[in-house]
C-alpha positions in Angstrom: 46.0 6.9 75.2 46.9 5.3 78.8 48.1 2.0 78.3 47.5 1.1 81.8 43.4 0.9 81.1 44.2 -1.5 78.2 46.3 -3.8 80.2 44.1 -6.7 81.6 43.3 -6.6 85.1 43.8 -10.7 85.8 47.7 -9.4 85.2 47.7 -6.0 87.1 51.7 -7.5 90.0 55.6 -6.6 99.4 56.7 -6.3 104.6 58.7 -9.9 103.5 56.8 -12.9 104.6 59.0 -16.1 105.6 57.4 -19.2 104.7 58.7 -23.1 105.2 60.2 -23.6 101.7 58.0 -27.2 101.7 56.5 -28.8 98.2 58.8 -30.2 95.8 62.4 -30.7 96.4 65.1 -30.5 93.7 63.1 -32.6 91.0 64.9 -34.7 88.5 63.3 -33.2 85.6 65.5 -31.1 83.0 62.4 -29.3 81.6 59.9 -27.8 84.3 57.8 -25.7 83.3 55.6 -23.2 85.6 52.0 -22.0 84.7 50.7 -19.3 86.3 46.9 -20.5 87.4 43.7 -18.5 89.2 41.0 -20.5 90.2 37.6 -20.0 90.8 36.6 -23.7 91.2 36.0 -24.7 94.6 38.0 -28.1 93.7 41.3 -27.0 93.1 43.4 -24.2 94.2 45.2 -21.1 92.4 48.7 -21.8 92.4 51.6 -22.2 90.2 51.4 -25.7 88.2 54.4 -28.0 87.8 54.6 -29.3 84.0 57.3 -31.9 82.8 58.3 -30.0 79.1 59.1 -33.6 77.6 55.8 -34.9 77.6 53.4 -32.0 78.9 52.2 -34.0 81.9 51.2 -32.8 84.8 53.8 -33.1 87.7 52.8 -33.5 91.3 53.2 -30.5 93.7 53.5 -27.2 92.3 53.9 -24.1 94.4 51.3 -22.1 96.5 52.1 -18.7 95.4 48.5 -16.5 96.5 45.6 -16.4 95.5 45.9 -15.0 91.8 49.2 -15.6 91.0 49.4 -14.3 86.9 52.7 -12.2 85.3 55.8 -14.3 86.1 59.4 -13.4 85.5 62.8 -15.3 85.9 66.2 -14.7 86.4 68.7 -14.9 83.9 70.3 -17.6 85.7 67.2 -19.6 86.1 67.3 -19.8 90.3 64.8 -17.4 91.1 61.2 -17.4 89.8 59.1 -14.1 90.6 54.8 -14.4 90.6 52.8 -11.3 90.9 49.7 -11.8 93.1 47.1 -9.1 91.9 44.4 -9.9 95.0 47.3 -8.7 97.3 50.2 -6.8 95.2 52.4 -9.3 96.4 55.2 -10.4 94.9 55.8 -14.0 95.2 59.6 -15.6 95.0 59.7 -18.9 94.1 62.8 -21.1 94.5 63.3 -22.2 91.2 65.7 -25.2 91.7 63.4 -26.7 94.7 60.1 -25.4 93.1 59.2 -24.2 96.6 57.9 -20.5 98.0 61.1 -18.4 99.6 58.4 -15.8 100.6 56.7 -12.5 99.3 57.5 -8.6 99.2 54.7 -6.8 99.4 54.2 -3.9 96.6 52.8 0.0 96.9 50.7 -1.4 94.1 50.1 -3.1 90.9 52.4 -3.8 88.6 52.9 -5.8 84.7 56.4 -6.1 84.4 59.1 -6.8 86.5 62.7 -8.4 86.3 64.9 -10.1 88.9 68.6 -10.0 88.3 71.5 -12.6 88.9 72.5 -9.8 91.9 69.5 -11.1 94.6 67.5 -7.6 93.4 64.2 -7.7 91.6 62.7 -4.1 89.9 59.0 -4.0 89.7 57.2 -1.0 88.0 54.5 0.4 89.8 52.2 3.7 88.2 50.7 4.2 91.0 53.1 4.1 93.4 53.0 7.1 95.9 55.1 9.5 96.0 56.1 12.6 98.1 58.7 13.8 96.6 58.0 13.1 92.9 56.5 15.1 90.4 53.5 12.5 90.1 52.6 9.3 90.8 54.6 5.9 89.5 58.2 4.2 90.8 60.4 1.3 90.1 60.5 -0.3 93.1 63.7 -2.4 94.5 63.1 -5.9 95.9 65.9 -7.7 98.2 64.6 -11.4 96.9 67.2 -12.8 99.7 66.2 -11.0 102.8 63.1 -9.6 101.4 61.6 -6.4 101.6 61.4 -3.1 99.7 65.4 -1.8 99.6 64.8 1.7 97.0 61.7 3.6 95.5 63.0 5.1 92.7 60.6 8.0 91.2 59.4 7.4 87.7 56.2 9.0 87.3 53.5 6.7 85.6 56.3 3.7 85.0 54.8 1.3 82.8 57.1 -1.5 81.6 61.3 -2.2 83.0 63.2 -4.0 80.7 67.2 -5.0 81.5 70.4 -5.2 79.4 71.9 -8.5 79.1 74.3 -7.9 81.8 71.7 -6.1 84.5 73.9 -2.8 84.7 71.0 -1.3 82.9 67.5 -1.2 82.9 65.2 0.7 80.6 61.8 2.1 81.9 58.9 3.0 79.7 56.0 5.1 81.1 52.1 6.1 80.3 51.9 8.9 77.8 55.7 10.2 78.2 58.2 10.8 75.6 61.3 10.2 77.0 62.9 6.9 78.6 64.4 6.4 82.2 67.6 4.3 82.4 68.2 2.6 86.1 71.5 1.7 86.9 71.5 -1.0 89.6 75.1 -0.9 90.7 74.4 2.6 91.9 71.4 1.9 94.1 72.1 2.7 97.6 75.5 4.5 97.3 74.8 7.4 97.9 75.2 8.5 93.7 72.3 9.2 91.5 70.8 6.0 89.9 68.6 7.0 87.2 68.7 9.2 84.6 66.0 10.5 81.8 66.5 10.9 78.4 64.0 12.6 75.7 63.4 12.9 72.2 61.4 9.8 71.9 58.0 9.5 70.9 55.4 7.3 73.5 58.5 5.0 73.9 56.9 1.6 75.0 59.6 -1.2 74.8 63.2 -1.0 74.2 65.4 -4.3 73.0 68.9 -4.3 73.3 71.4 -5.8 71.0 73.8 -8.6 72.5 76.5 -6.7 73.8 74.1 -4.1 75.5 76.0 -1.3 73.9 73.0 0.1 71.7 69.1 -0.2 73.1 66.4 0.0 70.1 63.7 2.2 71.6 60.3 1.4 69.9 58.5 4.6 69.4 54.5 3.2 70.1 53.5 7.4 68.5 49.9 7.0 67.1 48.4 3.8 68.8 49.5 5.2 72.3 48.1 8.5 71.6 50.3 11.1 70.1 49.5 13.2 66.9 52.8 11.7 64.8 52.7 10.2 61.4 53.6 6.5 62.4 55.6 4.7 64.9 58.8 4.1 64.7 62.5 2.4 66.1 64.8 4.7 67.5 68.6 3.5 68.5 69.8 4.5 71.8 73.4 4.7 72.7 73.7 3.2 76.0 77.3 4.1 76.7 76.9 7.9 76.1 72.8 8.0 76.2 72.9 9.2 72.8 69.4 9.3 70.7 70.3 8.4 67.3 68.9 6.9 63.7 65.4 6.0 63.6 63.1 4.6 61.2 59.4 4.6 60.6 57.6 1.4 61.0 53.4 0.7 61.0 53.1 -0.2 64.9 55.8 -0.4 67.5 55.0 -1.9 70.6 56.8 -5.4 71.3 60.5 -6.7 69.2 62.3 -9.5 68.8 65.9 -9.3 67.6 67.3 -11.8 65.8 71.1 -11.5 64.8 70.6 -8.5 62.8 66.8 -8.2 62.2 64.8 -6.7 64.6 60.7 -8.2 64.2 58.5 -5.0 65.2 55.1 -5.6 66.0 51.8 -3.3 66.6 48.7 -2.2 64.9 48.7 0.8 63.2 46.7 3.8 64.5 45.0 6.4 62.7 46.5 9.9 64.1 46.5 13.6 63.1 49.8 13.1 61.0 48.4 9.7 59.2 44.5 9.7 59.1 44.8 6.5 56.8 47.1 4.3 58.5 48.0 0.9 57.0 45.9 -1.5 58.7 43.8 -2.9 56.1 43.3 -6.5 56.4 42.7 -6.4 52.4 43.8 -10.1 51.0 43.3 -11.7 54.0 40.3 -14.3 54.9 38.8 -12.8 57.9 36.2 -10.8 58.9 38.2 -8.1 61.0 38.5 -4.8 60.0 41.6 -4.0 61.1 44.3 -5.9 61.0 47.8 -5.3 63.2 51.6 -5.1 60.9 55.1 -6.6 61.8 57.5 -5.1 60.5 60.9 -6.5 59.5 63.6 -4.2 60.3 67.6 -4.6 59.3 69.2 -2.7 62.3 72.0 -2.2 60.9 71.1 0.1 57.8 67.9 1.1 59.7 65.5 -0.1 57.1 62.2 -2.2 56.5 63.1 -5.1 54.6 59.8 -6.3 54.6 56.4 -6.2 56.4 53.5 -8.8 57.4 49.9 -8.9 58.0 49.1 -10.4 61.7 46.2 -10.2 64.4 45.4 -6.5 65.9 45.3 -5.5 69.6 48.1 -4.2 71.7 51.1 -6.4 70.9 53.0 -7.4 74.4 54.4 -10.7 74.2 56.7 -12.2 71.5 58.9 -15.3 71.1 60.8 -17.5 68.7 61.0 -21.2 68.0 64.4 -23.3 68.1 63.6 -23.2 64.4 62.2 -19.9 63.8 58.4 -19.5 64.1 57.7 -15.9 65.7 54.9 -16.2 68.1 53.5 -12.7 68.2 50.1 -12.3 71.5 48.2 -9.3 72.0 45.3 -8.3 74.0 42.4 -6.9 73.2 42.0 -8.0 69.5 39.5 -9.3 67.8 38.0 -11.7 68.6 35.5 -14.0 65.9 33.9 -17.2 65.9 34.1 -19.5 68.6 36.8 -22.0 69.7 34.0 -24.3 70.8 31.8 -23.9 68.0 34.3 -23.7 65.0 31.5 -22.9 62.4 33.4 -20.6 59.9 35.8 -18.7 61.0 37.6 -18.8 64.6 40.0 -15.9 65.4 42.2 -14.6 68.8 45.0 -12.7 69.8 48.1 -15.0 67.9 49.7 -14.5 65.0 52.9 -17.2 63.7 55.3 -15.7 61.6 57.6 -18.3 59.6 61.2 -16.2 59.7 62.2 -18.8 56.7 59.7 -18.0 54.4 57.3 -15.4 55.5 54.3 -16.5 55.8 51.7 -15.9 58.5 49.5 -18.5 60.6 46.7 -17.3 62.8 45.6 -19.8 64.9 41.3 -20.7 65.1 41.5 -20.0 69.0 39.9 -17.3 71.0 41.1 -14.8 73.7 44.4 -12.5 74.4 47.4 -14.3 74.8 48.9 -13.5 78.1 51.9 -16.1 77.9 54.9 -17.6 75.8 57.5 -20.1 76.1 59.6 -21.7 73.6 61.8 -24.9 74.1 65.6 -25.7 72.6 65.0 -29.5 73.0 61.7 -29.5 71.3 59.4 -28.2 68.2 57.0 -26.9 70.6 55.4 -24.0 72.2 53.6 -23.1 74.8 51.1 -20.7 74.6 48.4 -19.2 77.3 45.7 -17.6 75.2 42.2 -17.2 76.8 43.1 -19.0 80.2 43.7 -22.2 78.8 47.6 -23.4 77.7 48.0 -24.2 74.2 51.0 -26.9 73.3 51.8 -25.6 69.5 53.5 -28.2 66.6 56.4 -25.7 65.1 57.3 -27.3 62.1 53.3 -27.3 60.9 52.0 -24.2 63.3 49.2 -25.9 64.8 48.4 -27.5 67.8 49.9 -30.7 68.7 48.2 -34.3 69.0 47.8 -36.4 71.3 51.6 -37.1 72.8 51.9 -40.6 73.8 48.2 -40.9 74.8 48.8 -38.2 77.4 45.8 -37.3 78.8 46.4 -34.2 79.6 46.9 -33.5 76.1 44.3 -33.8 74.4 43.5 -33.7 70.3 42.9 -29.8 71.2 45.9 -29.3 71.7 45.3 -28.4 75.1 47.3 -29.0 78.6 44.6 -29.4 80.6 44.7 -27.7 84.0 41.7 -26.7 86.3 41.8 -22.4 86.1 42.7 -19.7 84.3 46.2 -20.2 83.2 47.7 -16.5 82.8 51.5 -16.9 82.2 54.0 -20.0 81.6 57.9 -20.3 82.0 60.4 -23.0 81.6 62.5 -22.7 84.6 65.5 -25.5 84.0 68.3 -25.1 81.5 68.2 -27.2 78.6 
């Protein structure tokens, strides 16, 4: 199976462009948030949206950032914001401290994941990027975000997804329908020494997590659900000092992880394949009228065993994220979908699942659509969720939407932030 025909298209993100760098300067706020906005409304304009995280109110300004400005990344030290533009392939950099536009690099093509490093280079993976020398199409493409423009075009047919060690000495790259993962190293980009290297013996590796020291990378093995003929997925550990494949264990789905000290949260829906015709994903015990029903898996990385394992929403499993007091937000795309948000008669159904790390138990939110977008807080019980174009404000210590804060009226009783467009990602770009 291609994971790029499943990915949706709103989030499918450069010569350098210099723009003034007006809008907002250095705002007082400790808590902006950014939400990624197209617009199709002829009374407001796609851009990204400037939320105060305290109170969920609206902020004036914002940043211009193209004209479909979705998947949004951020460096690890908070001063650079990057905003694919999927009408142009732009990449947009934002200056984060100023909430202002530094300019855009323009890609060979789409991309869905990118990072941007504390060094002034951002890695964008591109599957269609062309290629003369390479064996096929697909690249991870290097981005000066100082000076701008494209500075490498490194060949990694069909690249899919990039993902960096918590130190940006190494990133891991995940491609469509290939068993083995590429490892970037951006120190040796430009000098002259090879900078990638390829290890196999994986098994449709789709996203890797690495533990806190970077030392070992926990490949998840996607196997049936993104198309091979294997009994299950699985977690494979990845020895990043000597590139090493080591201990693996078999899980239900594996295509998005959260770790957690110790515990490593696996998430995916379980796939019926040539090695396991009856896969677990029965949604037997559950209230719902879907038929299948995706896993997470609970995983003690360091005995490599399933501890424990939970029902939650189907679909493809892509974004994931944890509470300041332990609520796993789990979005997926493409799951199904019942009832209707605006018509709650019976049951209402989407792409979220909540899993309580304390106690195990599971909330599925009555909202519709996928969820494109996470962000928690560490100075409130709240997250921020963009599921079905609209951005959610979530109550962490009941899992539900929150009321009405202070009268605020952009927050509704829904729950809602409300903001003219189709809101497609959110991050908090301030320390705190």
């Amino acid at each position: 199976m291609n994971r790029a025909a499943l990915l949706p298209a709103l989030l499918v993100v450069a010569s350098f462009s210099l723009v003034s760098c007006g809008g907002a300067s250095a705002h007082p706020l400790t808590t902006r948030v950014l939400a990624s906005q197209s617009v199709s409304s002829p009374t407001a304009s796609p851009g990204l949206v400037l939320i105060n995280g305290e109170d969920d109110t609206l902020v004036r300004g914002g940043v211009s950032a193209g004209n479909s400005p979705g998947l949004m990344t951020l460096s690890p030290d908070r001063t650079i914001v990057l905003a694919f533009d999927s009408s142009t392939n732009n990449v947009e950099v934002v200056n984060a401290q100023r909430a202002s536009l530094s300019g855009n690099i323009q890609l060979s093509g789409p991309t869905t994941s990118m990072v941007a490093l504390t060094t002034g280079s951002g890695y964008a993976a591109v599957p269609t990027a062309p290629m003369n020398s390479g064996p096929a199409p697909g690249a991870v493409e290097v981005m000066n975000l100082t000076a701008g423009g494209i500075t490498a075009t490194l060949s990694v047919p069909g690249a899919q997804t990039v993902v960096s060690s918590p130190d940006g000495t190494h990133l891991l790259v995940f491609s469509n329908d290939s068993d083995v993962v590429t490892i970037v190293y951006p120190l040796l980009v430009n000098t002259g020494n090879p900078a990638t290297a390829t290890v196999p013996g994986f098994d449709r590796p789709t996203y890797g997590v690495f533990s806190a020291d970077g030392s070992t990378a926990y490949i998840l093995n996607c196997g049936p659900e993104c198309g091979s003929g294997t009994a299950s997925a699985s977690v494979q550990t990845l020895d990043m000092t000597t590139l090493t494949v080591g201990a693996s264990v078999a899980v239900d789905g594996a295509t998005i992880g959260w770790l957690s000290g110790s515990t490593l949260y696996v998430a995916g829906t379980p796939t019926a394949s040539v090695g396991n015709p009856a896969p677990n994903n029965s949604c037997a015990g559950q209230a719902t009228a879907a038929a299948i029903c995706g896993r997470l898996d609970v995983v003690d990385v360091g005995s490599m065993t399933v501890t424990s394992s939970a029902i939650i929403t189907n679909g493809y499993h892509w974004r994931i994220d944890m509470s300041i007091n332990g609520q796993l937000f789990i979005g997926s795309y493409t799951c199904t979908n019942i009832g209707n948000v605006n018509d709650p008669q019976g049951e209402v159904r989407g792409c979220l699942s909540i899993y309580n790390t304390t106690n195990a138990a599971v909330v599925i939110p009555p909202d519709n659509g996928d969820v494109t977008g996470l962000q928690s807080f560490t100075s409130r019980d709240v997250e921020y969720v963009a599921e079905g174009g609209n951005l959610r404000v979530y109550d962490t210590l009941i899992d539900s939407l929150l009321l009405d804060n202070n009268n605020n009226q952009n927050l509704p009783e829904t729950g809602t932030i409300v903001i003219t467009g189709y809101i497609l990602d959110v991050k908090a770009i301030d320390f705190f």
